[in-house]
N, C-alpha and C positions, 0 to 999 in steps of 0.2 A: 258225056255232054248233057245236061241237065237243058228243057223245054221249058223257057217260061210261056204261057199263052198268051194272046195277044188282048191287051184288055190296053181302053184309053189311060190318060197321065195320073185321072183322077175319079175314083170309085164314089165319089160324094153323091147322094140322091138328092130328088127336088129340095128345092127351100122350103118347103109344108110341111117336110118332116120335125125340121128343128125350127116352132115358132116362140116356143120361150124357155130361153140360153138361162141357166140357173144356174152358173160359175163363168169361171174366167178363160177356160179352155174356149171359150167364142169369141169372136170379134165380129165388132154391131159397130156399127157406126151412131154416132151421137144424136135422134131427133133432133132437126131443125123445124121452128113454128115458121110456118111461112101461110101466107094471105092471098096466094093469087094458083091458082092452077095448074100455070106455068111455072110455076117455082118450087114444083115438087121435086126433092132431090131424086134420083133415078134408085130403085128399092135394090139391096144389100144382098146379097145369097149369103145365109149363115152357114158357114160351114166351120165343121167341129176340126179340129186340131188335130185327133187322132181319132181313126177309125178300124174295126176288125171285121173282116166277113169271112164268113163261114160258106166255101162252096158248097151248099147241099141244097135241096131248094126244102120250102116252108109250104108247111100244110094247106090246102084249098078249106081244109075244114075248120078250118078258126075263126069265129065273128069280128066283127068289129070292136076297137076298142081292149082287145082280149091278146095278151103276149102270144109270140108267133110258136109256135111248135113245130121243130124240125127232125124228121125221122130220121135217124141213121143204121148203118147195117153192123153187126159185130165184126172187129179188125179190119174193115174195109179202111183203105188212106183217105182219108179228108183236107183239103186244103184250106186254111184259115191265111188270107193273105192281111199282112201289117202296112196298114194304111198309114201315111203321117205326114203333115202336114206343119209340122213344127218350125218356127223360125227361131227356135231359143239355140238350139243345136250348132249356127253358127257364129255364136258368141263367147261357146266354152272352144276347148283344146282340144285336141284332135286325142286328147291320150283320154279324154272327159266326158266324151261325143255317144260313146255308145249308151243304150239304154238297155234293162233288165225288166225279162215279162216274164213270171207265173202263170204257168195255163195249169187249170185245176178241173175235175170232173166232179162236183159236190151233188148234192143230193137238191132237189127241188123242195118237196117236203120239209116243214116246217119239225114235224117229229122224225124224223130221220136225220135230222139233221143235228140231234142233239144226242142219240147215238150212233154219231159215224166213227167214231173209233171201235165198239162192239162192233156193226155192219162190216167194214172195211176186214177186221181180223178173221169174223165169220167165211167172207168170201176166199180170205189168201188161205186159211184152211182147208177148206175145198180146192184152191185152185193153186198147189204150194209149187212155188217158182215163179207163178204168172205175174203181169201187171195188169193194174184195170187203164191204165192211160201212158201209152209209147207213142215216140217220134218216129217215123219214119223217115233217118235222114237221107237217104240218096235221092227222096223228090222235094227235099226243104232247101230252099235258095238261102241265101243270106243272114243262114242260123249262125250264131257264133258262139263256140263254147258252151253245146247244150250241157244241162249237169241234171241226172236223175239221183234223187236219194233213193235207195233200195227199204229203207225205212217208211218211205210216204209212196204208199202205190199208184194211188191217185194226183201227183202232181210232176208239171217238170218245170224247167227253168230254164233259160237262153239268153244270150245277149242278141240286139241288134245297132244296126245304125240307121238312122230311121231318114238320111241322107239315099238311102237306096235301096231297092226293091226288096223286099223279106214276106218270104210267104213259107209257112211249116203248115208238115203233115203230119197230122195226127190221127191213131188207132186205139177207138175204144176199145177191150174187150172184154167186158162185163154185158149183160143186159138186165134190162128192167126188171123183167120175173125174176129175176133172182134174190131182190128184196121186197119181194111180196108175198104174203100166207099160202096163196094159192097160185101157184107157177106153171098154172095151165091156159093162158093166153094172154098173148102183148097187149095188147090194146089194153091190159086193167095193169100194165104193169109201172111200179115207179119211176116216174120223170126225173130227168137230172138237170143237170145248169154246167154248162163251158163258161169258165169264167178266167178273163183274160186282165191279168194286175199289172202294169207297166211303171217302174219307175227309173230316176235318174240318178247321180251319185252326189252325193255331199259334199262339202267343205273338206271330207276326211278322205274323199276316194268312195265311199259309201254306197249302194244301193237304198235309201231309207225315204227319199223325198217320193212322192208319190206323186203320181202326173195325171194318170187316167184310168179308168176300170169298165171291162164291160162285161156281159154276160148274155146269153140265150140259153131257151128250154130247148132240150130235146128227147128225143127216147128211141134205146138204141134196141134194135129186132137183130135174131138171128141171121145169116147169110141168105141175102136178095128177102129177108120179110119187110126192110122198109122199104121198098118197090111195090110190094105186092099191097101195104098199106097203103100208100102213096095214092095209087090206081085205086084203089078202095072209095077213100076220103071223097075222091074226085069226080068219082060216079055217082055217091051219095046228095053231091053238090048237086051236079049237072041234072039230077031227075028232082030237084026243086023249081019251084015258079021262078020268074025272074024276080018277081017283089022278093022273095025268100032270097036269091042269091046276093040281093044289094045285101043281107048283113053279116057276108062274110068278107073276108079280109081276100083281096084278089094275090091267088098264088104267086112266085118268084121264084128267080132259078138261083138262087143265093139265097141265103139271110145275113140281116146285120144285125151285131152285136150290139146290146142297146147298152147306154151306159147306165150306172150301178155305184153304188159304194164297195171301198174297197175289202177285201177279205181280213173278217177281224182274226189274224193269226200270227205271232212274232216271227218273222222268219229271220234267220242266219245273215249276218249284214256280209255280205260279199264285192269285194274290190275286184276293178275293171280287169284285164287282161292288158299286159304290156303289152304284146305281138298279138292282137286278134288275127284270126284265119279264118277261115270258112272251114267250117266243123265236118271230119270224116266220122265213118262207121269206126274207126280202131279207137279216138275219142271217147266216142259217144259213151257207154256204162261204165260211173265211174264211182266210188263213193263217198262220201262226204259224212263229215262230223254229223252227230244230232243235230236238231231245231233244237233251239232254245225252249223248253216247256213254259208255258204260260201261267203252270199249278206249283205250288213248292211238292217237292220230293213226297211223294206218297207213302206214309208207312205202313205197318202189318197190322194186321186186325187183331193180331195174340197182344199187341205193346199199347193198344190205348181198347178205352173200356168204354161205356154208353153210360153218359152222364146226366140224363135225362133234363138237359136244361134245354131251353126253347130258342130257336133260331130269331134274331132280332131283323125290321125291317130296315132299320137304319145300318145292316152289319157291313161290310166293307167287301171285294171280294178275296182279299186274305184273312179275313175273319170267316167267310164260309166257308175256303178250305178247310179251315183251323177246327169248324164247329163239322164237318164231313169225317176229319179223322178222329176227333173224336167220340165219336156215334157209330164208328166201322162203317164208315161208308166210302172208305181210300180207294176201292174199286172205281168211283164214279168224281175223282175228282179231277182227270180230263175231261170229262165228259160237262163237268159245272163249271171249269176253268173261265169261265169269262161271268159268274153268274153275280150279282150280289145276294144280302138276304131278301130284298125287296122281288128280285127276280125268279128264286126262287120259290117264297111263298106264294106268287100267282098259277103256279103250275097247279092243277087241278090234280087229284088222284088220278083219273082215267091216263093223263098225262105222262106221269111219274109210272106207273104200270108200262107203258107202251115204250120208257126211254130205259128203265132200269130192268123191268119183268115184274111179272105180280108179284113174287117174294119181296124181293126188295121195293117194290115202288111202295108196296102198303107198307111194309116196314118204314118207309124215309115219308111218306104220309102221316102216318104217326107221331113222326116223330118231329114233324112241321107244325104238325099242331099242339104241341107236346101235350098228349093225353096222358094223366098220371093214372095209374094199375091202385084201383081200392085196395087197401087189407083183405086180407082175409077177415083178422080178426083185430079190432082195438081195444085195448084195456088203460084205463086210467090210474096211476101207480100213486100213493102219496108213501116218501119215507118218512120214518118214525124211527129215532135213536132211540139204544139200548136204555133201555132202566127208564122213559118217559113212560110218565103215569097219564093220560090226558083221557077222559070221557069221548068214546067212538064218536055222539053225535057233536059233541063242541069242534072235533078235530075235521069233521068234514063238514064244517061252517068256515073255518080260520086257515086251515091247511091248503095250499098251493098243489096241487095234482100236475102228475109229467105223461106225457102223452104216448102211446109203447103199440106201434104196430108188429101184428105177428102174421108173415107169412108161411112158414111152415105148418103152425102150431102145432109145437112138440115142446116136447118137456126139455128139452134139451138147447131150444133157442129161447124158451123163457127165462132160463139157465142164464142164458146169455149177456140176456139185456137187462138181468136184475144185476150180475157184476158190473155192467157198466153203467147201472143208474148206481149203486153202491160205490162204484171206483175201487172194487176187489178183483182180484183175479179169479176167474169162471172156475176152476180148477178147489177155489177155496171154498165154495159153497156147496154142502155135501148132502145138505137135505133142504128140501124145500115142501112146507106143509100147506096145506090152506085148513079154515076152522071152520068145523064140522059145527053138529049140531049136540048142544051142551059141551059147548066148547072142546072136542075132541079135535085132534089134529090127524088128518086127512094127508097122509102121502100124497105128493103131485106126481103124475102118471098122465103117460101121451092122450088118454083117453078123457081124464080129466081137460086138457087145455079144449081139445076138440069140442069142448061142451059146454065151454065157456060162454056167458049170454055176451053179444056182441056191445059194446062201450061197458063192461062193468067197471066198477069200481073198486080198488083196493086200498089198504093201508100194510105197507109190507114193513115188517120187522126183524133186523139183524140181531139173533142171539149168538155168544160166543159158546163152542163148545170145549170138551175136556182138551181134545189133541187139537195138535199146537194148529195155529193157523185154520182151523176148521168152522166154518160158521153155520147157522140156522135160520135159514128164511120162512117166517111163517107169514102167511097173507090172510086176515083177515076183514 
């Protein structure tokens, strides 16, 4: 037999909280202008539609003005009770009625947040079995058909009816130090976010229409360290003036979930349950198909090559996949899955380092900015067909020059790129001279290009020799 605790019908705080309603989940009654005193209409309690609290209580050490921060302990139960106040609920079908919540544990961090698919793998490595976010169903009232992917550690999913009491309990068990450089004490360690996505079902049966979202910070300590924080914070307060104490936010024995935008993630459209029940332990771990990925199909780094073109501001975000695999950057394209090019290029190097690692972040820095690699060496090439007779300095007044960078510089890729400014096969060029002095011809030798003055100029000439197919390139 399952204890609910005895709390009033409606967990709603003052009206001061909610003084400007910024959607339609409120209901305001319409200003009336009125001229006398007595003819003030009687003032409205706004109250939200749906609400989440989190039984923990909220820090003494937070100022005014400043998000609440609530400590929690590693795998202790937590009860998040589902508040709702909805009156749409009795206009659909009893088979239509229930509603679908995501509870998630993401990162607070701004950069952590852009690699939480690295973070998350990091930790199930270290922790191989575990989950960083479980229900604890024999103290959740009115869960229905919770569903864990074993793919996403950090989320779950449930139905409820928002007709009747629903309160789940949730166990972190990750903490903060464990995504931070230095994992020798909590208080420096990473803050996270419970963030709670509730929607309704569609025209199709659907979970897809979106209703409400909320979220809180918190940071989870070892077994009984956020107690011992807690008593910390509180003493710090307490031996401040009392001018110093007006600019803290006065502590609670709960926090509320403050509302938020919803989590930009595609998730798996999932239809209601015919026979909803009230969810046991044999239920509970179950698995379910992938999430839809948000990136198209990532290939391998061996099958596309770095094509040193420049990421565009205008680019789309399946054109940044597109310019990600082709750069070898397929590793990181869950990780940009929501990015355009515009969103990208504002990422600063320090940035790109801290989301991808210094290899790669200066490699994909780079390559944002597309910085082109100088030659080693340039050589300016003019050809000149067999058997023309033309005066050296007329023909480098009138002649069209091609432009020939060489990175190796070797005899061998100069080789190269004279067959292909000829249109011969490399194979058929068997000697290549330059003209010495009193017109001798100079064997070309790897020591020779190396010492080439960097833009010189040439005029190269195709002579035919005795065996078949065999040519003479002299460059003078």
């Amino acid at each position: 037999m399952l204890f609910w605790p005895t709390q009033p019908d409606h967990y709603w705080p003052a009206a001061e909280h909610y003084q400007s309603p910024t959607n339609a989940i409120y209901r305001e009654t319409i200003p009336i202008p009125f001229l006398k005193q007595e003819d003030q209409p009687m003032p409205t309690v706004l109250c939200p539609v749906f609400q989440c609290v989190l039984c923990a209580p909220s820090s003494p050490a937070v100022k005014l003005h400043e998000e609440t921060l609530t400590y929690l302990n590693q795998g202790q139960s937590y009860e998040i009770r589902m508040l709702s106040n909805w009156k749409g609920a009795s206009d659909l079908p009893e088979s239509r009625r229930l509603l679908k919540s995501v509870v998630r544990v993401a990162f607070h961090d701004r950069r952590l947040q852009y690699s939480e698919k690295q973070q998350l793998e990091s930790w199930q490595h270290s922790h191989p079995g575990d989950r960083i976010l479980d229900i604890d169903v024999p103290l959740s009232v009115g869960v229905i058909d919770p569903l864990v992917n074993p793919n996403t550690l950090n989320i779950i999913e449930f139905l409820w009816d928002p007709s009747k009491r629903t309160s789940i309990f949730l166990q972190v068990h990750c903490i903060s130090t464990e995504f931070t450089q230095r994992k020798n004490g909590g208080e420096k360690g990473a803050p996270f976010r419970i963030q709670v996505d509730t929607y309704k079902t569609d025209s199709l049966g659907n979970f897809t229409e979106h209703l409400y979202s909320c979220s809180c910070q918190v940071k989870v300590f070892k077994p009984k360290g956020a107690d011992r924080k807690q008593k910390t914070d509180r003493e710090k307060v307490e031996k401040r003036s009392a001018l110093e104490r007006e600019k803290y936010q006065p502590p609670c024995d709960t926090t509320l979930l403050t509302e938020c935008i919803p989590w930009p993630e595609i998730e798996t459209p999932r239809s209601p349950t015919s026979t909803p029940g009230l969810c046991s332990p044999r239920h509970f771990k179950m698995s379910t198909p992938d999430r839809i990925c948000a990136s198209p199909v990532c290939a391998s780094d061996s099958s596309t090559e770095c094509t040193g073109e420049s990421l565009s501001p205008s680019a789309s975000i399946s054109d940044t996949q597109q310019w990600l695999l082709r750069n070898r950057f397929s590793n990181y394209c869950r990780t940009f899955s929501n990015f355009t090019g515009a969103d990208l290029l504002k990422l600063t190097r320090r940035d790109l380092t801290q989301i991808c690692g210094v290899a790669d972040g200066i490699r994909l820095s780079h390559a944002l900015t597309a910085r082109s690699v100088r030659p080693r060496l340039t050589l300016y090439i003019n050809t000149e067909s067999p058997g023309k007779t033309q005066d050296i300095t007329d023909a480098s007044q009138t002649a069209l020059y091609q432009e020939m960078h060489m990175e190796d510089m070797t005899a061998a890729e100069l080789t190269n790129k004279l067959a292909d400014l000829f249109s011969v096969p490399a194979n058929h060029i068997l000697r290549i001279s330059r003209t010495g002095p009193h017109g001798i011809h100079i064997l070309l030798s790897d020591m020779m290009v190396r010492n080439m003055p960097d833009e010189s100029c040439f005029t190269a000439t195709l002579q035919k020799l005795q065996s078949p197919d065999g040519y003479h390139c002299i460059l003078r």
